[in-house]
Each structure stands twice: as C-alpha cells, then as structure tokens.
VOGU-3710 file (C-alpha; in Angstrom, 3 decimals, decimal comma):
1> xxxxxxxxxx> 155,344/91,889/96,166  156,667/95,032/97,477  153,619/96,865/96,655  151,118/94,782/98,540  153,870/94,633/101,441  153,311/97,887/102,017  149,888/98,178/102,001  149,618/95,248/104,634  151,731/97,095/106,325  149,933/100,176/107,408
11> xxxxxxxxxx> 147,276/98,500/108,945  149,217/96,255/111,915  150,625/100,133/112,529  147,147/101,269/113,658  145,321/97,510/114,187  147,533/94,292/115,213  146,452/91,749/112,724  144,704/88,947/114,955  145,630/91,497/117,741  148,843/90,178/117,718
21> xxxxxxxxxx> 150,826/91,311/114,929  152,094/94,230/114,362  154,130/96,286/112,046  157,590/94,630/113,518  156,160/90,993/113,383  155,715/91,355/109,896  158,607/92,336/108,761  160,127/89,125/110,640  157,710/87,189/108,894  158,127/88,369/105,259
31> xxxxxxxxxx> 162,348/88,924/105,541  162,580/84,954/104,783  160,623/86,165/101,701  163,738/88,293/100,477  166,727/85,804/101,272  164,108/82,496/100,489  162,478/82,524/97,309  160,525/78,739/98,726  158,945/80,916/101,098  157,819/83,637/98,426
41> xxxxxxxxxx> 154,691/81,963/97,117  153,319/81,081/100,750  154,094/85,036/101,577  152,193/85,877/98,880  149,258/84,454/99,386  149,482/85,307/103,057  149,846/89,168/102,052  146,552/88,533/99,431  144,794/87,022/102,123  145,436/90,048/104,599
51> xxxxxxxxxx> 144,172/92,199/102,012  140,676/90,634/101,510  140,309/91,476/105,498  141,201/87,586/106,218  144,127/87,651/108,673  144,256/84,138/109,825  147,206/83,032/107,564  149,603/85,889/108,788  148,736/85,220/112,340  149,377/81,897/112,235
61> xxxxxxxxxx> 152,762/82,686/110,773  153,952/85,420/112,304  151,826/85,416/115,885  154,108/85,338/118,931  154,341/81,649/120,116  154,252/80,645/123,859  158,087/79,547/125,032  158,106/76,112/126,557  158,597/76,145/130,114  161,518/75,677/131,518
71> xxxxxxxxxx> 163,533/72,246/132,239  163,885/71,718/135,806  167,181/69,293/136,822  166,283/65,903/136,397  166,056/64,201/139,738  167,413/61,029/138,795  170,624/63,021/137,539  173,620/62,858/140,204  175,609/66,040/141,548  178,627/66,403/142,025
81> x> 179,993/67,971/145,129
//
C-alpha cells in the first residue's frame, strides 16, 4: 500500500483532493491504516479510487467536518451565587 500512498500523495501537494484535502489530511486519514489493519481494506480502495481521478471516497473520509456550535447554558439550569 505504500506505493500507491505515495503516489496519492503528490497530487493533494499541488491540488487539494475535493479542494479540501491536502497532503496533511491524508496522512491523518491513512495513519489508522498502519496501527488498524480493519481500516486497511477501506484505505485501499479509497487510495485506488483516488488514482482513477475519483476523489469522492477520500473526501468523504478525510474532508474537514464543520464543529457543532457551541452549547449555550441551559436556562432552566440554576446558578449559584
């Protein structure tokens, strides 16, 4: 896999995969890979698939991901003081 690793990764160097993955977002994505070997087959096919030009599969695994807002106090909660 190391082979086709690197290959994916020279073009998120130059061109963001899905314009939002680069070089540093895929290494985050395939380092489960190394320690995981259930997330091997699924990386796989995700690097095949970004080398046929189709990068739908890593962006939807290694795309940033909105953070939920932030939780306000509840208003029903009492305070003390």
């Amino acid at each position: 896999m190391q082979h086709p690793y690197e290959k994916a990764a020279d073009e998120p160097a130059a061109k963001p995969a899905g314009g939002t993955v680069g070089p540093g977002r895929l290494q985050s994505a395939f380092l489960a890979a190394v320690y995981d070997d259930g997330f091997r087959a699924l990386r796989a096919a995700t690097l095949s698939a970004c080398l046929e030009g189709d990068p739908r599969p890593l962006t939807d695994q290694a795309a940033p991901r909105p953070e939920p807002a932030p939780m306000s106090p509840s208003p029903w909660r009492s305070r003390a003081g």
